[in-house]
C-alpha positions as CSV (number, residue, x, y, z in Angstrom):
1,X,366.3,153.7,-219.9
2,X,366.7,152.3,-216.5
3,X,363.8,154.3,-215.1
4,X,361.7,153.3,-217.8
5,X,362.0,149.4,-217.4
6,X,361.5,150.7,-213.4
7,X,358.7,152.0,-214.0
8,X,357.5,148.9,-216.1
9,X,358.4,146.2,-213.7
10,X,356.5,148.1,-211.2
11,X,353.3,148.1,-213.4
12,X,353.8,144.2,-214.3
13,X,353.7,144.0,-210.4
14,X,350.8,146.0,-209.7
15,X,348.6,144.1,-212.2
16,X,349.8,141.0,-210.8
17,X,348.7,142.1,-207.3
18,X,345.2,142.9,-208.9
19,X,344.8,139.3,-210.6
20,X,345.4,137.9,-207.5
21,X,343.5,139.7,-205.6
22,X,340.4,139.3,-207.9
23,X,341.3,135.7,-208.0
24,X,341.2,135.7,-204.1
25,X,337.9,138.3,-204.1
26,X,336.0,135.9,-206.6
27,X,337.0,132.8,-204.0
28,X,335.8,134.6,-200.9
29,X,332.6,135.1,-202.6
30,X,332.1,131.6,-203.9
31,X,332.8,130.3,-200.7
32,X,330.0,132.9,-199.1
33,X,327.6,131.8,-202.1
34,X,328.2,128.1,-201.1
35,X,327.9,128.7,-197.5
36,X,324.5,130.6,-197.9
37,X,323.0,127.6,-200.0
38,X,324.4,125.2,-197.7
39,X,322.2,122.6,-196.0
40,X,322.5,124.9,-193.1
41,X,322.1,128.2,-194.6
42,X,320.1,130.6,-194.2
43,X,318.6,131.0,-197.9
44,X,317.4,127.4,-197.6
45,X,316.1,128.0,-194.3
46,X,313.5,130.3,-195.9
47,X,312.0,127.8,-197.9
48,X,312.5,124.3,-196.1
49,X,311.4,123.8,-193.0
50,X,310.9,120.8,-190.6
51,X,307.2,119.8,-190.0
52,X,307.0,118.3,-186.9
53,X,304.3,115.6,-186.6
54,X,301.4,116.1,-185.4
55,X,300.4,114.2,-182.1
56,X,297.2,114.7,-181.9
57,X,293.9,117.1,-182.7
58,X,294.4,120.9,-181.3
59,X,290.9,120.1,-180.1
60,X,292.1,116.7,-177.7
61,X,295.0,118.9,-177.0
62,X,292.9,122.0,-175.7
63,X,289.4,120.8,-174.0
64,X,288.6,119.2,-170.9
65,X,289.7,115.4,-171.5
66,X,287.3,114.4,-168.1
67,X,283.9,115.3,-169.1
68,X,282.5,115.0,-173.1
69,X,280.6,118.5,-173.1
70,X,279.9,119.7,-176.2
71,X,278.3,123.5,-176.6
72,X,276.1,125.0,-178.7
73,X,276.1,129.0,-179.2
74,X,273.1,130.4,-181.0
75,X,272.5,134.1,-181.9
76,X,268.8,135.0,-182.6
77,X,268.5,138.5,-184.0
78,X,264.7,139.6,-183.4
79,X,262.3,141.9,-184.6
80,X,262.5,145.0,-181.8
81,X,258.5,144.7,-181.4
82,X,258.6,140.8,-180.7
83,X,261.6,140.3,-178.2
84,X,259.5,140.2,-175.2
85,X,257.5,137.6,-176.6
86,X,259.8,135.9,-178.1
87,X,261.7,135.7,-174.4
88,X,258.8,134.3,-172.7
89,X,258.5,131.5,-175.5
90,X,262.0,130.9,-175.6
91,X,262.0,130.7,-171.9
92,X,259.1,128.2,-172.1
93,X,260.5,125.8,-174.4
94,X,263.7,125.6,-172.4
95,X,261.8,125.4,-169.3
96,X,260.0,121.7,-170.6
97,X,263.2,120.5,-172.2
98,X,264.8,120.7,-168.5
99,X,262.4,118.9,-166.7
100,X,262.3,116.6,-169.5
101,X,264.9,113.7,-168.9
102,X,265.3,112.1,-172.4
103,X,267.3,114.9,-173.9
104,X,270.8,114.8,-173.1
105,X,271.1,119.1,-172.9
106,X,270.7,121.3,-170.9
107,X,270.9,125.8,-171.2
108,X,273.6,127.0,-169.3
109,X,272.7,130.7,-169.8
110,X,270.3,132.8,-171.9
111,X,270.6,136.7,-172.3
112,X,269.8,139.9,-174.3
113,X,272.2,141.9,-175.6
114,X,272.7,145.0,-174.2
115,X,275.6,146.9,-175.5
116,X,276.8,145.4,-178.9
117,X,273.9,143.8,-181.5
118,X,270.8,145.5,-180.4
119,X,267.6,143.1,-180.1
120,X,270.0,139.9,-180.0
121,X,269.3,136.6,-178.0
122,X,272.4,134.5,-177.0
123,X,272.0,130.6,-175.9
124,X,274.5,128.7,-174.7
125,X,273.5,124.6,-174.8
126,X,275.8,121.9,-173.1
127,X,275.0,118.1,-174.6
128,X,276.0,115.7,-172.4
129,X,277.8,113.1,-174.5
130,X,279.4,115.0,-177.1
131,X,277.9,114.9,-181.1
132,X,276.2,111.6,-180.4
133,X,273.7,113.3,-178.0
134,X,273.2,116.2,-180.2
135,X,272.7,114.1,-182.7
136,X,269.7,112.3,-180.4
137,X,268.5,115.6,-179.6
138,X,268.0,116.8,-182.7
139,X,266.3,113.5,-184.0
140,X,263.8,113.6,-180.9
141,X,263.0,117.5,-181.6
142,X,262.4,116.8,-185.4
143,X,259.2,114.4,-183.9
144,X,258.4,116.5,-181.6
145,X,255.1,118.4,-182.8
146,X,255.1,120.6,-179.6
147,X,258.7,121.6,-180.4
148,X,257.8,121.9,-184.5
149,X,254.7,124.5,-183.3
150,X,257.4,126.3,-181.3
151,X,259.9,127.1,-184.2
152,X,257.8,127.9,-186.5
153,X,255.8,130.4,-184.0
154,X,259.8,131.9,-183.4
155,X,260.5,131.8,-186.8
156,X,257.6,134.9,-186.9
157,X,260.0,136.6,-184.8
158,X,263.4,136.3,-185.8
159,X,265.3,138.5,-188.9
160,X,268.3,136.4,-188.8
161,X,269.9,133.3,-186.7
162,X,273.4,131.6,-186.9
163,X,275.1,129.1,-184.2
164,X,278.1,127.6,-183.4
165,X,279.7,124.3,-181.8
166,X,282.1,124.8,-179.4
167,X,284.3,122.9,-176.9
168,X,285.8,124.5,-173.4
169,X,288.9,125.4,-172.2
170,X,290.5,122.9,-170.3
171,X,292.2,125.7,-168.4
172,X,288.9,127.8,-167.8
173,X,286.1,127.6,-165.1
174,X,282.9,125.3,-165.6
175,X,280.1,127.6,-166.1
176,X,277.9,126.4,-163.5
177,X,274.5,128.4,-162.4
178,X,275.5,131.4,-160.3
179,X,272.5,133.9,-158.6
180,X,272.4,137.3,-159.5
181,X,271.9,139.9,-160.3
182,X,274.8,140.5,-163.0
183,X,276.3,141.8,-166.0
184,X,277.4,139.0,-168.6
185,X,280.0,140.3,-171.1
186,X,281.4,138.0,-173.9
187,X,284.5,138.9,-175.3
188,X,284.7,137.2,-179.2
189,X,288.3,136.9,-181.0
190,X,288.8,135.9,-184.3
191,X,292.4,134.3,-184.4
192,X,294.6,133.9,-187.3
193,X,294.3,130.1,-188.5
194,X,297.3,128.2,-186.7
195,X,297.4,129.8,-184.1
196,X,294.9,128.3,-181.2
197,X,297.8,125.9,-179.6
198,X,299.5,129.1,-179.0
199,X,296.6,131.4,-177.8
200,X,295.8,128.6,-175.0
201,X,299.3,128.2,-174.3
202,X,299.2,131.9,-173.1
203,X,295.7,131.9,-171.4
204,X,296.3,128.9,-169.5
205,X,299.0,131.2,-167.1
206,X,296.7,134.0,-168.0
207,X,293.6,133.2,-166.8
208,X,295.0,132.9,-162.9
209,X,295.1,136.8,-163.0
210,X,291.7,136.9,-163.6
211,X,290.0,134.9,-161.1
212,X,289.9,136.8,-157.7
213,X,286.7,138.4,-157.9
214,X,285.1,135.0,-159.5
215,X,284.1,136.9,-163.1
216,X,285.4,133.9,-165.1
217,X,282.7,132.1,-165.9
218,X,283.3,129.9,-169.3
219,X,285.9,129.9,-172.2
220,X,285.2,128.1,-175.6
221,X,286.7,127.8,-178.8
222,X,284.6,126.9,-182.3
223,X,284.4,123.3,-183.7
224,X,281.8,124.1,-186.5
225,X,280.3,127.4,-187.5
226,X,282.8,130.7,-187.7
227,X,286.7,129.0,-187.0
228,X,289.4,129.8,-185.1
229,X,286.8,132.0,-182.9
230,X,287.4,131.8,-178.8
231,X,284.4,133.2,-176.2
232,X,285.5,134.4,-173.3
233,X,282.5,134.8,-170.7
234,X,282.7,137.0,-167.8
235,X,280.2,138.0,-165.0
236,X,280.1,141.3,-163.0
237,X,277.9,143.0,-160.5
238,X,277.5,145.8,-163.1
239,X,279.5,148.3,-165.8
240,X,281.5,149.9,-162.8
241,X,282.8,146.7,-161.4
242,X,283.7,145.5,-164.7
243,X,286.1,148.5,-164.9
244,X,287.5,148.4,-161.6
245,X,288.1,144.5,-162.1
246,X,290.1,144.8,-165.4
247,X,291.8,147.6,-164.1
248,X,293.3,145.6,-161.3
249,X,294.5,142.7,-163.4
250,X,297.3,145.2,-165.1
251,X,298.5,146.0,-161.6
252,X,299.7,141.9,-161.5
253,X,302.8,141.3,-162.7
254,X,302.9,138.8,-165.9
255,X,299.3,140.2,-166.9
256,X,300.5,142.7,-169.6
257,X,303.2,139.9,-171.2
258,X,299.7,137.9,-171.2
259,X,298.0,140.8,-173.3
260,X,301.3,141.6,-175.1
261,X,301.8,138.0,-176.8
262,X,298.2,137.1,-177.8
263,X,297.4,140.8,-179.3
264,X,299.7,139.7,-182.4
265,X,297.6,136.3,-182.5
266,X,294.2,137.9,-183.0
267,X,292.6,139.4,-186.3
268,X,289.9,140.5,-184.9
269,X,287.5,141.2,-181.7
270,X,284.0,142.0,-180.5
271,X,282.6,142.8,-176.6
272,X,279.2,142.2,-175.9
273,X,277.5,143.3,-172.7
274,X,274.4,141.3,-172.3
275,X,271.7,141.1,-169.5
276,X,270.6,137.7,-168.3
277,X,266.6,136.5,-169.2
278,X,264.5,135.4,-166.5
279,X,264.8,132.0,-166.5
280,X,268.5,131.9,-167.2
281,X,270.4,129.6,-164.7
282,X,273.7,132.3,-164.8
283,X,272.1,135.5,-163.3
């Protein structure tokens, strides 16, 4: 009999041990539910964050505050048969617009594509005095019957066209006229959106390791036309020099963390190699 209410009093024990220590397992829980939906947690974090305000334009924050350049890429693809001519009227037109001293642009550099779009022409325009003169530009050239003969003698010539406005680099050289002869080679990334503050923030250290043998020539990010796109422009004597030269920027140190932290920032990219025309001012 004795053994049996042993035996019971032990069980009642037992059970009680369990209740509690459900009781306590169901608190300790509770508390880690609370905790994880706490202001501080890290559920919440997930969902909420803190916007920081916004100080100013990623363009103010990223071009050259000093000068009010604004760019102009254009990409002219041509009919095989008509890209000489098409050079030496092209070359013609750019030639009077130069000399003439009521429009606010100037070419910084014609070429033809070599390696990349075959039978391509890339301009690059510089307006001196931001939209305003590209707006006077463009109203002068739209009463310009000399200019009007001119496009629609190109237009003969052309499959396709598309252009871009761009602003430079604070960080990056001025593209000024350089003789030649050289190899141009434009190096195009796509960025993911958000992301441009970042990918200057790199390439303002970066762009030091790439400046010994003076193949920096212009870097420029889109305004209008394809967005969150960045040109780098580089000069070289030719395709061998270009190798060697790239080659020794992964023997400085902080060049491949450069590389290493803007890879992730870019969807996609495109090289062109591109020969100069004749009448380009970057040779």
């Amino acid at each position: 009999m004795g053994s049996v209410l042993t035996k019971e009093s032990t069980m009642t024990a037992t059970c009680s041990l369990l209740a509690k220590g459900q009781n306590l397992y169901r608190h300790a829980a509770n508390l880690q539910v609370t905790r994880r939906f706490s202001e501080k947690g890290w559920f919440q974090s997930m969902f909420v964050h803190k916007v920081e305000t916004r100080k100013d334009a990623h363009s103010n924050l990223l071009s050259k505050s000093e000068t009010s350049y604004l760019y102009k890429m254009q990409f002219h693809n041509v009919k095989p048969e008509c890209l000489e001519a098409y050079n030496n009227l092209e070359a013609e037109v750019q030639r009077k617009l130069h000399l003439d001293q009521e429009y606010p642009c100037e070419v910084v550099g014609s070429w033809n594509t070599w390696y990349g779009d075959q039978d391509q022409a890339v301009h690059l325009w510089r307006y001196t005095g931001g939209y305003p003169a590209l707006t006077e530009c463009l109203t002068k050239l739209n009463h310009n019957k000399e200019y009007l003969d001119f496009r629609k003698e190109r237009s003969k010539m052309l499959i396709s066209r598309r252009n871009q406005l761009l602003l430079e680099f604070s960080f990056w050289n001025e593209p000024t006229p350089r003789p030649g002869p050289n190899i141009y080679e434009m190096r195009s990334y796509r960025l993911k959106p958000g992301t441009m503050i970042e990918w200057g923030n790199h390439w303002a250290r970066a762009i030091k390791y790439r400046q010994e043998n003076n193949e920096a020539v212009g870097g420029f990010f889109s305004q209008i036309g394809d967005l969150y796109q960045v040109h780098h422009l580089w000069a070289y004597k030719d395709l061998q020099s270009r190798e060697e030269t790239r080659n020794c920027a992964w023997l400085k140190e902080g060049w491949d963390a450069s590389v290493f932290y803007t890879v992730p920032l870019i969807r996609s990219m495109e090289s062109r190699i591109m020969i100069p025309t004749k009448g380009s001012p970057l040779q």
